[in-house]
Structure formats: structure tokens, C-alpha cells
C-alpha positions as CSV (number, residue, x, y, z in Angstrom):
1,X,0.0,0.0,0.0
2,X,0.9,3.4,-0.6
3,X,-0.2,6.6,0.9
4,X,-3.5,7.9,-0.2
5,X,-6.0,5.9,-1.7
6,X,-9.2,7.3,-2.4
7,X,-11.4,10.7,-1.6
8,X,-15.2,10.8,-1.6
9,X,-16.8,13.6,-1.3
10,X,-20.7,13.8,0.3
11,X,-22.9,16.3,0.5
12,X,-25.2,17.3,4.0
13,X,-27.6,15.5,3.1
14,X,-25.7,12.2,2.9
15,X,-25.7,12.1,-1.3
16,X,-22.0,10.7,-2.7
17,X,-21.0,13.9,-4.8
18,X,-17.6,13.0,-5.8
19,X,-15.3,9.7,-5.9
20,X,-11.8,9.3,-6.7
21,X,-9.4,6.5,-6.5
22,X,-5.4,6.7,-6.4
23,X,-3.7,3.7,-7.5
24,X,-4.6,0.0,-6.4
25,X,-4.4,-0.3,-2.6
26,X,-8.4,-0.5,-2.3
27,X,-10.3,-3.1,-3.8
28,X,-12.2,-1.5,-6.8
29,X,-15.9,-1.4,-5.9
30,X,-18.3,-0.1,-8.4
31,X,-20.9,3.3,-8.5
32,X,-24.0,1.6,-6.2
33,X,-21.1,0.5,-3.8
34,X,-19.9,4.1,-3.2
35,X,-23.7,5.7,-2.9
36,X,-24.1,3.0,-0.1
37,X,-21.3,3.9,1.6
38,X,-21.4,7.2,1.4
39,X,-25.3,7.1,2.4
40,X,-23.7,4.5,5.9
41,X,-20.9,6.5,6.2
42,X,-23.5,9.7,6.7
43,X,-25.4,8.0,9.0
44,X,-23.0,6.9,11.1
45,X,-21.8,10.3,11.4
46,X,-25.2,11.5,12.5
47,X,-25.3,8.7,14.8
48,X,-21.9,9.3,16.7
49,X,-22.2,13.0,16.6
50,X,-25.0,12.9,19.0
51,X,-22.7,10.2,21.0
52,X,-21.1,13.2,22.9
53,X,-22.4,13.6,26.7
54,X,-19.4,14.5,28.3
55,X,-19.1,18.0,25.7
56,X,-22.4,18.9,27.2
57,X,-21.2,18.5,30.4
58,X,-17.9,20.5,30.4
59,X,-19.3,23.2,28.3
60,X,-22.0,23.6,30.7
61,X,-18.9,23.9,33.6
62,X,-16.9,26.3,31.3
63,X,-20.4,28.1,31.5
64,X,-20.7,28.6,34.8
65,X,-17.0,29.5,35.1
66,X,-17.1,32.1,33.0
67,X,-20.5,33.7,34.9
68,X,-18.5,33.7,38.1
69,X,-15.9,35.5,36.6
70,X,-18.2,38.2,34.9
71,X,-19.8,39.3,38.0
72,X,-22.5,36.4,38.0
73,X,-23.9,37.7,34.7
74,X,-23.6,34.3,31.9
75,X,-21.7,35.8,28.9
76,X,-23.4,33.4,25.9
77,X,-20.9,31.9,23.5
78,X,-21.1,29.8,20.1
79,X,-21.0,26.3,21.1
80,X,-18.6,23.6,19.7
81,X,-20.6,22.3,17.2
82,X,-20.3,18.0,17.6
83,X,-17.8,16.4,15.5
84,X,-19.1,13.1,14.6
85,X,-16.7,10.2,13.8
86,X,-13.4,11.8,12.6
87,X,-11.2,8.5,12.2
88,X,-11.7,4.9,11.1
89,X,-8.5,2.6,11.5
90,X,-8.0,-1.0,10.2
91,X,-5.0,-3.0,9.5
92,X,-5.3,-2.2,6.0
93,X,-6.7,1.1,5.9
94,X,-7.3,4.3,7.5
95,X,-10.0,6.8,6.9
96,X,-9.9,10.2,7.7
97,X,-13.2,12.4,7.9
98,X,-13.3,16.2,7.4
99,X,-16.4,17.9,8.2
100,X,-17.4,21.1,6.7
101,X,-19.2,23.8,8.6
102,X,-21.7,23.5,5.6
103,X,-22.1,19.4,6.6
104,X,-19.9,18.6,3.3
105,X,-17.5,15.5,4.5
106,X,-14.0,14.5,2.9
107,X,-13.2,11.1,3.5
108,X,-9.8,10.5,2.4
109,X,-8.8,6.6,2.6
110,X,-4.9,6.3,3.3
111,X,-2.3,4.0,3.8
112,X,-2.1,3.2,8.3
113,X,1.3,4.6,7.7
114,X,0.7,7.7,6.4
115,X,1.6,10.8,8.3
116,X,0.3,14.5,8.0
117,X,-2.9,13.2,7.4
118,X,-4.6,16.2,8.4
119,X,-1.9,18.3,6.4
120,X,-3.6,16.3,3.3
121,X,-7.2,17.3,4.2
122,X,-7.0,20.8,4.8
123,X,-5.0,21.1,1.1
124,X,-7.7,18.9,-0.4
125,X,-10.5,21.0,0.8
126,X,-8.0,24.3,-0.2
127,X,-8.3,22.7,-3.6
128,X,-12.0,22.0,-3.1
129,X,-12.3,26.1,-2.7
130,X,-10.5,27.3,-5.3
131,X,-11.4,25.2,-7.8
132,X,-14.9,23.7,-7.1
133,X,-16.7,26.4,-4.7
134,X,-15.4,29.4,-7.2
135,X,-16.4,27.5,-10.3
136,X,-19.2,29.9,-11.6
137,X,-21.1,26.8,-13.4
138,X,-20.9,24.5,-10.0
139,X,-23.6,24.2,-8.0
140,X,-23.8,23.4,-4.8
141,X,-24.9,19.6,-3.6
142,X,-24.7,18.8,-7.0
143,X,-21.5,16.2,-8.3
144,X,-19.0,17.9,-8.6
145,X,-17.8,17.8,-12.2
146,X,-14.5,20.1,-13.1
147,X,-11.3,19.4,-14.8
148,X,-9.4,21.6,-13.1
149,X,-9.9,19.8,-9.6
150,X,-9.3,16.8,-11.3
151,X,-6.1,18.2,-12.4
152,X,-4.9,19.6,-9.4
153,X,-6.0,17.0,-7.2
154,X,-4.0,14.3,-8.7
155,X,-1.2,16.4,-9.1
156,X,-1.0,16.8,-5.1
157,X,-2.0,13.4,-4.3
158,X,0.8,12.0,-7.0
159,X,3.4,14.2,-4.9
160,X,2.5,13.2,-1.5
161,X,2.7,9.2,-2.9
162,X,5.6,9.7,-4.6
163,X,7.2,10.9,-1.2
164,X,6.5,8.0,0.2
């Protein structure tokens, strides 16, 4: 196996929007196989983000904290919003889960040993911003279709597995 395998790309409301895969370190599974697992994958992440009792709990102390400093009076402030599952580990893969603050997730399938995962993500989803979100003729939940993300993309994922 080699660094990164695949990316897939789903929307907020679970729907698979975009699919790559780098090189042969997955098994090849075909287009219904990817809409079911980016439809699982979605709920799972609904699931697990509400799996979360002890965030209530210490923002709720960091609440009352903070009113005791500011002479009793509760100062409101944006909550953290729940995360979800972020990381997947096997002995053959790892997957890697970016949530957007719009509910977009990047999964990006790498190799266990792969370092910098995170690194990776945040230039994918650069990538995904420049090229995808600025793209005049894109819109928004829909696949995402555009050469120029295609381009790029490979580009940085044939560097980072060509480091390895």
C-alpha cells in the first residue's frame, strides 16, 4: 500500500457527490457501492455525533465559570458544534473524515502509515475552494464535475505518494 488511496466527497444530506481513487491499494468497488457507503458512512456520522455527553457537560462547567468571573452575569458563546466520527483505522486502511461547517465530509482513505494526514485534508479541501466552490457553473450539492480539480487534485496526491 501506498499513501493515499481514495477521496469521496458527500454532501449534507448524505448524497456521494464526488469519488476518486489513487492507484490500487483498495479493492475496486463499483458506482452503487460508493452511494451505499457514502449514504452508511453519513449515518453513522449523524449517529456518533450525537454520541457526545461529556461536551455537554464541560461546556456547561466552562459556562458557569465564566459567569462567576463576569460578576455572576452568563456571557453566551457559540457552542462547539459535535464532531461526529473523525477516524476509522484497520489494519489495512485508514480513513480520515473532514467535516465542513456547511455538513460537506471529505473522506480520504490512506495508507495506516501515512503521516500528515490532516496536512492532506486541509490542502484537499483548499483545492476543493478554489477550484470547485469558485467555479461559476458548480452548483452546490450537486456532483461535482471540473477538470481543473481533477487536475490539481492528482497532481497533489501523485506528490505526496511519490514521497513515500
Amino acid at each position: 500500500m501506498r499513501g493515499v488511496l481514495a477521496l469521496i466527497v458527500i454532501n449534507k444530506a448524505g448524497g456521494l457527490i464526488y469519488n476518486r481513487t489513487f492507484g490500487d491499494g483498495l479493492n475496486q468497488l463499483n458506482t452503487n457501492d460508493y452511494l451505499v457507503l457514502a449514504g452508511t458512512f453519513h449515518g453513522v456520522h449523524a449517529i456518533t455525533a450525537r454520541l457526545n455527553p461529556v461536551k455537554g457537560f464541560v461546556s456547561a462547567q466552562l459556562q458557569q465559570q465564566a459567569a462567576a468571573n463576569v460578576g455572576g452575569v452568563a456571557i453566551p458563546g457559540r457552542p462547539e458544534p459535535p464532531s461526529g466520527l473523525e477516524v476509522l483505522e484497520s489494519e489495512n486502511f485508514r480513513l480520515q473524515c473532514f467535516n465542513t461547517l456547511t455538513g460537506t465530509k471529505f473522506l480520504l482513505f490512506t495508507d495506516t502509515m501515512q503521516t500528515n494526514v490532516d496536512i492532506a485534508m486541509r490542502r484537499v479541501y483548499d483545492l476543493y475552494s478554489d477550484y470547485v466552490m469558485k467555479n461559476p457553473f458548480y452548483q452546490l450539492e450537486m456532483p461535482i464535475r471540473c477538470e481543473t480539480f481533477d487536475r490539481k487534485l492528482n497532481s497533489y496526491i501523485r506528490e505526496i505518494n511519490s514521497s513515500r
